[in-house]
C-alpha atoms as a printed R data frame, in Angstrom:
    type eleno elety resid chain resno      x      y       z
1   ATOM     1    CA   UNK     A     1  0.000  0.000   0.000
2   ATOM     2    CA   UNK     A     2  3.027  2.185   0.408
3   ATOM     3    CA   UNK     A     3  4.392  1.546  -2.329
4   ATOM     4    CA   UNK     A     4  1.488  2.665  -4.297
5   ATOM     5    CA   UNK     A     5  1.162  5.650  -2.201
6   ATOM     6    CA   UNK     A     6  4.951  6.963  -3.229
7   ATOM     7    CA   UNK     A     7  4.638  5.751  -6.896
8   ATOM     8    CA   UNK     A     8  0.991  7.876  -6.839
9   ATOM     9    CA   UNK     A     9  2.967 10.690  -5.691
10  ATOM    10    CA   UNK     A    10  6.218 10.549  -8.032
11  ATOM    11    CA   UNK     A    11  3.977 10.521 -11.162
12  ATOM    12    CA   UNK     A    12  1.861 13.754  -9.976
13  ATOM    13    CA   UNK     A    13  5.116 15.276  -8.856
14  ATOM    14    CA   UNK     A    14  5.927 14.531 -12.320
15  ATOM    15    CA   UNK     A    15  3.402 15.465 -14.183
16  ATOM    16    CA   UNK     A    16  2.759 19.093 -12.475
17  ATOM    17    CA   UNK     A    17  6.565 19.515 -13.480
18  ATOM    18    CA   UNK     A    18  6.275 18.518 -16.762
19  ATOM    19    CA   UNK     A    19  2.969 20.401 -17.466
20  ATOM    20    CA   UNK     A    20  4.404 23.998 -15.629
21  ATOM    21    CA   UNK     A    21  7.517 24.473 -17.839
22  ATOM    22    CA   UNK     A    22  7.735 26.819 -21.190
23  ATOM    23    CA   UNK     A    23  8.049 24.950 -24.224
24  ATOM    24    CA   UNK     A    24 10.339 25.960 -26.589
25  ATOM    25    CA   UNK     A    25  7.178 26.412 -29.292
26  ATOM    26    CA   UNK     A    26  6.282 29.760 -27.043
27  ATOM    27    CA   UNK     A    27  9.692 31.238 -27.222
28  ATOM    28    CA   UNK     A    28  9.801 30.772 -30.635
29  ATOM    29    CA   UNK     A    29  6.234 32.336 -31.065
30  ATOM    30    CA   UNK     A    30  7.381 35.136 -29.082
31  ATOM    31    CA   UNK     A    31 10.878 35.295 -31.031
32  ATOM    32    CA   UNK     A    32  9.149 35.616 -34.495
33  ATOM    33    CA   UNK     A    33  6.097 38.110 -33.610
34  ATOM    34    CA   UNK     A    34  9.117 40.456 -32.251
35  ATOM    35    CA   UNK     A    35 10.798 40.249 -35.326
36  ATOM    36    CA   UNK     A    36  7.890 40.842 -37.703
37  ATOM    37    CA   UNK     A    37  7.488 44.097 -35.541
38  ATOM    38    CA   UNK     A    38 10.406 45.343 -35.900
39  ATOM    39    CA   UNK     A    39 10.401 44.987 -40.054
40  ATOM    40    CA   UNK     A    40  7.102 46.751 -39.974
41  ATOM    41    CA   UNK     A    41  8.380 49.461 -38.335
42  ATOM    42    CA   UNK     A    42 11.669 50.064 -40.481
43  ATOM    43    CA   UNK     A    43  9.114 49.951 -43.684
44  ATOM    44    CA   UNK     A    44  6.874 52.202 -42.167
45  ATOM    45    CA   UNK     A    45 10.215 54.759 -41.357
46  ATOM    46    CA   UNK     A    46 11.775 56.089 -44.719
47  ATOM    47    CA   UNK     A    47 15.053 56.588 -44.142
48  ATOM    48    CA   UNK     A    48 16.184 60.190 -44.976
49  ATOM    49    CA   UNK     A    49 19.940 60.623 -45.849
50  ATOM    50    CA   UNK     A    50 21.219 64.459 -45.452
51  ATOM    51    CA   UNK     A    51 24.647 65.128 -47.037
52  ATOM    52    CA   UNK     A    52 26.541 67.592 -45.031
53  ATOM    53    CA   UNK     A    53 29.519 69.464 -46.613
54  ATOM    54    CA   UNK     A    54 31.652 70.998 -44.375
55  ATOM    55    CA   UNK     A    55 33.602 74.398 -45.226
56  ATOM    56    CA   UNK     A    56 36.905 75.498 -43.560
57  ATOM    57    CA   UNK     A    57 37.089 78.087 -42.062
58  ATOM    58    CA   UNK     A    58 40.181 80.115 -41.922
59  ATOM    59    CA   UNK     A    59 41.310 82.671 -39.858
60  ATOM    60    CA   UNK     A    60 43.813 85.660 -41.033
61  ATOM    61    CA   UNK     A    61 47.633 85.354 -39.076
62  ATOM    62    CA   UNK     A    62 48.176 88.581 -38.067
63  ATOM    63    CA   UNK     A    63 51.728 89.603 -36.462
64  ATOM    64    CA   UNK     A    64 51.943 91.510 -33.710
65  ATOM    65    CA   UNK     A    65 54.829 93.077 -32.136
66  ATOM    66    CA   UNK     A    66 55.864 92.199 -28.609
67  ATOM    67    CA   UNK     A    67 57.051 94.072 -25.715
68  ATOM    68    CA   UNK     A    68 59.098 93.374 -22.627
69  ATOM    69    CA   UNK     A    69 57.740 93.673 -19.367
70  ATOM    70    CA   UNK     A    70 59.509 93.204 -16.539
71  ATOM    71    CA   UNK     A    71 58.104 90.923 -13.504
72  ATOM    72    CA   UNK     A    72 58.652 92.215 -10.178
73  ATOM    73    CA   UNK     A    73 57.793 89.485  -7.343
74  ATOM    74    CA   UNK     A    74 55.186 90.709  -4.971
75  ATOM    75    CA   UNK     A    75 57.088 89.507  -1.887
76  ATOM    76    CA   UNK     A    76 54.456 91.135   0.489
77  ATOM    77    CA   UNK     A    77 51.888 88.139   0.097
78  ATOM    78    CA   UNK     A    78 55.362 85.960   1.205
79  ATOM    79    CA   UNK     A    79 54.405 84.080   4.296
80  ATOM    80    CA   UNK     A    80 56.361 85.091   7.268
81  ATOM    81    CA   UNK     A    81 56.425 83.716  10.921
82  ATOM    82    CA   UNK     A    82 57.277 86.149  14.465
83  ATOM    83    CA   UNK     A    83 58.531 84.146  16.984
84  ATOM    84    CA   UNK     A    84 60.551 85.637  19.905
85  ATOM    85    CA   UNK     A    85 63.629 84.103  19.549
86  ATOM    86    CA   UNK     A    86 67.066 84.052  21.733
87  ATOM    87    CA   UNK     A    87 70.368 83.929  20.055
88  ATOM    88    CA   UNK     A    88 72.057 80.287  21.473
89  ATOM    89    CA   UNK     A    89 74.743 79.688  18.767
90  ATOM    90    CA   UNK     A    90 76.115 82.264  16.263
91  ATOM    91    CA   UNK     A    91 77.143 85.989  15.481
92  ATOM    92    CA   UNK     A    92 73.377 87.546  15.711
93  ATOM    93    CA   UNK     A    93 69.872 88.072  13.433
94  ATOM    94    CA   UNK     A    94 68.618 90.627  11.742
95  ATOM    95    CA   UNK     A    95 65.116 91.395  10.675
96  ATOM    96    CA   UNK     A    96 64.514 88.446   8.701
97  ATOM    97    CA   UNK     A    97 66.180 84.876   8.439
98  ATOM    98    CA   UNK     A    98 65.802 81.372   6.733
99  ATOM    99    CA   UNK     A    99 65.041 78.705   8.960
100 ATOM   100    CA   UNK     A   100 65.547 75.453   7.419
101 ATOM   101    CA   UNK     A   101 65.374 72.944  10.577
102 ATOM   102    CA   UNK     A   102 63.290 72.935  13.765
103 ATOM   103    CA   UNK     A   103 64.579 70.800  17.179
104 ATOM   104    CA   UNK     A   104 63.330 69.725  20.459
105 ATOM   105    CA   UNK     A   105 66.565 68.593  21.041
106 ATOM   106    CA   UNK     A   106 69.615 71.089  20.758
107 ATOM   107    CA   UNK     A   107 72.203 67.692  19.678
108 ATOM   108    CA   UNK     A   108 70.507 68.111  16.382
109 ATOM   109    CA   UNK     A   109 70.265 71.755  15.355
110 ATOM   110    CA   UNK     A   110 74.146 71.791  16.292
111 ATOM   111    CA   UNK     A   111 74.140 68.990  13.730
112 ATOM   112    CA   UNK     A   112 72.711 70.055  10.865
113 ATOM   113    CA   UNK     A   113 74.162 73.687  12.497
114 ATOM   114    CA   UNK     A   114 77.641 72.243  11.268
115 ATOM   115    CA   UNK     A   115 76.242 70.754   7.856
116 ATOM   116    CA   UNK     A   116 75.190 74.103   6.672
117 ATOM   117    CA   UNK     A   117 78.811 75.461   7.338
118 ATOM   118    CA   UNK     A   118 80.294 73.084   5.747
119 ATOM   119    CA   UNK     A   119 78.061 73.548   2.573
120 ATOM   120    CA   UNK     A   120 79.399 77.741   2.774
121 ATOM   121    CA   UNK     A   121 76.619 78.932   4.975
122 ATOM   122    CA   UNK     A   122 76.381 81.395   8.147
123 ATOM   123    CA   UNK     A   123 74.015 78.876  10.065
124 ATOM   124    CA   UNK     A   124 73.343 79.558  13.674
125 ATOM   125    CA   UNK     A   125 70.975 78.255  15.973
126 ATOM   126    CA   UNK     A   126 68.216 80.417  18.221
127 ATOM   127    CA   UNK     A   127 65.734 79.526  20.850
128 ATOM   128    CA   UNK     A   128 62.076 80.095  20.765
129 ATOM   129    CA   UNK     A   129 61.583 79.876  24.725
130 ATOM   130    CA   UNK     A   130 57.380 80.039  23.845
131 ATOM   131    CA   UNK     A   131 57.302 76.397  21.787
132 ATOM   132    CA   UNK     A   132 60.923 74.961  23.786
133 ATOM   133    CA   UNK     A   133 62.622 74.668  19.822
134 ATOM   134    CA   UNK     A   134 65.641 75.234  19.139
135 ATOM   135    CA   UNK     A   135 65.586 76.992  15.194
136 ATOM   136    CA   UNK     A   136 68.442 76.717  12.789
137 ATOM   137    CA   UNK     A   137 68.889 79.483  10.460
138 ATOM   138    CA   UNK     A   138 70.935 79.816   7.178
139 ATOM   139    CA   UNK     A   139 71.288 83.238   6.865
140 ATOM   140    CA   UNK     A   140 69.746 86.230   8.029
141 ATOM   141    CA   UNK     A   141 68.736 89.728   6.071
142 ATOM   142    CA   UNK     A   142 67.582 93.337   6.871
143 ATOM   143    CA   UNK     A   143 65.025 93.076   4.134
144 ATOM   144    CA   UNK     A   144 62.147 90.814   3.119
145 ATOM   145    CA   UNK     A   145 63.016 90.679  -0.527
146 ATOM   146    CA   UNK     A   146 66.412 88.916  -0.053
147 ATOM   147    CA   UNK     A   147 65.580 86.691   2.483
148 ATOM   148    CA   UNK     A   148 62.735 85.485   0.267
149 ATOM   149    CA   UNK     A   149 65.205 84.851  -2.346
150 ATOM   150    CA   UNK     A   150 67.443 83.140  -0.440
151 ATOM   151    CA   UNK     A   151 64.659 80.799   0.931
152 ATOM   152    CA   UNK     A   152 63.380 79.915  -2.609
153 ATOM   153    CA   UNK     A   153 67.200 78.680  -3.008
154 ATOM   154    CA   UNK     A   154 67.611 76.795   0.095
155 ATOM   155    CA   UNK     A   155 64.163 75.082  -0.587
156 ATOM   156    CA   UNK     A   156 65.885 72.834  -3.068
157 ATOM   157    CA   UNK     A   157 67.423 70.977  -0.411
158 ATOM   158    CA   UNK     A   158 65.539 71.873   2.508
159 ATOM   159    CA   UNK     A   159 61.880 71.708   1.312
160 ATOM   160    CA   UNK     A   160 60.638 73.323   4.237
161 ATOM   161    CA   UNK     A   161 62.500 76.344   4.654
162 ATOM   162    CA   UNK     A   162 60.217 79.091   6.032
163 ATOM   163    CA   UNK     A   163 61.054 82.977   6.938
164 ATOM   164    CA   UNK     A   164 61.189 84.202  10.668
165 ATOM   165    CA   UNK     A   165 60.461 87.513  11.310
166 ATOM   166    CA   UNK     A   166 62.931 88.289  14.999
167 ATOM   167    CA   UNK     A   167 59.989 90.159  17.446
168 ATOM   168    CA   UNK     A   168 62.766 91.503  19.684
């Protein structure tokens, strides 16, 4: 009786399989009804072909004569920094100076201190008692424009050379 049961079972698991699939004849249906849609709409749609023609167009050269003008830096928009600074290692500041190297630790200003005067340089080393940092300057000016200038030289080996303005 079981058995019967099971096989009864199988076949109408079967069958309701069988009987919910799509056949391929539907797909096929479907497949051709798009494609006769799609030719009656390209007859229906006369194709229209526009020739373009494109002209040149060509502009005169005319020659003008140039002048010289000179380029003066504007060295007043040149970031400076005033610190109060004390004098711990070197022959004194003036207005404005190069710092290329800032140190918790005085060991290392006197370091790179000695690599600058080896390289030709006039480097000394001051105090900011505010921030506890020992600064070490390349050189020192009385005005703006030539510190600047010497900055944008030293920044091709120090990168981070900045100006310090001494607030005495």
């Amino acid at each position: 009786m079981k058995k019967i049961v099971f096989l009864c079972a199988g076949i109408c698991l079967a069958m309701t399989m069988a009987s919910c699939g799509s056949s391929e004849k539907a797909y096929r249906k479907a497949y051709e009804k798009a494609q006769a849609q799609a030719q009656t709409q390209q007859v229906q749609q006369p194709v229209q072909q526009v020739q373009v023609t494109e002209t040149p167009v060509v502009t005169p050269v005319q020659t003008v004569p140039s002048t010289q003008t000179q380029v003066v830096d504007n060295n007043d928009n040149v970031q400076v920094r005033q610190e109060r600074v004390t004098i711990v290692s070197g022959s004194g500041l003036q207005a404005y100076s190069v710092v290329v190297g800032s140190f918790s630790v005085i060991a290392n200003a006197e370091g790179l201190q000695q690599r600058l005067k080896n390289a030709g340089y006039a480097a000394q080393i001051v105090k900011n008692e505010d921030r506890n940092m020992y600064r070490v300057v390349a050189s020192t000016f009385g005005d703006k424009a030539s510190a600047v200038q010497s900055r944008d030289q030293l920044r091709s080996t120090y990168q981070d050379a900045w100006l310090l303005y001494n607030a005495r």
